[in-house]
N, C-alpha and C positions, 0 to 999 in steps of 0.2 A: 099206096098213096105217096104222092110226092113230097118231099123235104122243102118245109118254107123257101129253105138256102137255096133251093134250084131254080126259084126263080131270079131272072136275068137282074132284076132292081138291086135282091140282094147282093151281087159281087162289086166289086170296084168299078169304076166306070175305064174305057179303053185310054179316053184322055183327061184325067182329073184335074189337073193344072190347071186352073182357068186366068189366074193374076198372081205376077211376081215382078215387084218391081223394088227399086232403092232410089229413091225423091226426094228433092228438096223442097217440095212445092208441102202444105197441109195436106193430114192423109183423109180422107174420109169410112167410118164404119158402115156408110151406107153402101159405099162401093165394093167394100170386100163382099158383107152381105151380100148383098146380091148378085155377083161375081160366084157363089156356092148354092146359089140355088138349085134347085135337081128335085125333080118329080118323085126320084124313086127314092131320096132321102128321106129318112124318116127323121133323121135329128141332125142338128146343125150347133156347132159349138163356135162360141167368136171368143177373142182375149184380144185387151186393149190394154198396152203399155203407154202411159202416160209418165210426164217428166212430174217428179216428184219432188217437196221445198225441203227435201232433209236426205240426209248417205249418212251412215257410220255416226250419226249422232253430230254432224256439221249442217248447218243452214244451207241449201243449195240457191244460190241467186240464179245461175244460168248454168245452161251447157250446150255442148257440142256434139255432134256426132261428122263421123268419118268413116271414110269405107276403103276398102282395097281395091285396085279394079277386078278383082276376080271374083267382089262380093256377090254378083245377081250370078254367076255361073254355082258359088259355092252355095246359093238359097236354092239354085233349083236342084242341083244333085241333095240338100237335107230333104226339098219336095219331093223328090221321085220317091229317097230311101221311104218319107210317111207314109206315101200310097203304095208302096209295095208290101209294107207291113199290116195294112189295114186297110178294109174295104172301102176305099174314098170315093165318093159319087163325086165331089168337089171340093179342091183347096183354093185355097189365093193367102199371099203375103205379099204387106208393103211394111218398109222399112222407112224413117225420114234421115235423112239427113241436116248438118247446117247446125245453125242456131237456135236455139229451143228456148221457151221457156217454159219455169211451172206450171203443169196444167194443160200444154201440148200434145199434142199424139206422138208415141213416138214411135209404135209398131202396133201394127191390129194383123191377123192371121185368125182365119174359119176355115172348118172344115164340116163337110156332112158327109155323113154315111147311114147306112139303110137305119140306124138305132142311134139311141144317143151314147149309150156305154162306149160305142166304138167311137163316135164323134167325138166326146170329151177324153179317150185317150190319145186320140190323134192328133188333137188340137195339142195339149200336153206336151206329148213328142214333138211336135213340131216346133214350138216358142221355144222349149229347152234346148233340142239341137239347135235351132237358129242362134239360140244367145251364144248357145257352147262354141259352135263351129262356123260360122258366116265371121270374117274377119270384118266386124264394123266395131269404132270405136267411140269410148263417148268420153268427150274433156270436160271435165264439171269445174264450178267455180263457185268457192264459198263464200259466205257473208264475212269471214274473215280474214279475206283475200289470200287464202291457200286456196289450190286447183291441183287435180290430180285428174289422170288417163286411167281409163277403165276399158281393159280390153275386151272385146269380142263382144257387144250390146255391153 
């Protein structure tokens, strides 16, 4: 009898990639969504980073983000690394850039793969290397007019 795993749904898909972008424009979770859709996924994980009115215990009025130009080349090589680690039927990441304020989107990233255990460590891996390693940076500003740079998301 054959092994669940041999079937074709369960491996990675040949191109998982489906959306990787770094925008100034508002991101939408509907787009990444379904930007990971796939048949033979059985679980799909999304995480939404949204600007938040507090850091370290200071008020956040606003912020910024900023990128390197080598940010979309350094999100797709974190992308390849997640699908190479883990069965991806499909990822996509968008990043914003610009002026935010509380309450914006500021990064959303999905992934599906054939089960959710794998989805949700994928998605995981993914935000954390993106924060760790995509050179994007964010300039915040507080309510008591100190501002500070925060590297890398």
């Amino acid at each position: 009898m054959a092994s669940t795993y041999d079937h074709p749904g369960e491996q990675a898909a040949q191109d998982p990639i489906r959306l990787l972008a770094i925008r100034d424009t508002p991101l939408s979770v509907d787009e990444v969504f379904a930007a990971v859709g796939d048949d033979a996924a059985g679980g799909t994980a999304l995480f939404v980073g949204t600007v938040r009115n507090h850091d370290g215990g200071a008020d956040v009025d606003t912020l910024g983000y900023s990128c390197h130009p080598t940010a979309e080349a350094e999100m797709r090589r974190v992308a390849e690394k997640v699908a190479a680690e883990f069965p991806v039927r499909a990822l996509a990441a968008v990043h914003r850039v610009g002026d935010l304020a509380v309450g914006d989107l500021a990064v959303v990233v999905a992934v599906s793969c054939p089960h959710r255990g794998e989805a949700f460590e994928a998605c995981r891996k993914l935000i954390d290397d993106l924060k760790h390693e995509v050179p994007i940076w964010k300039h915040q500003k507080f309510s008591d007019g100190s501002e500070e740079w925060v590297g890398a998301c």
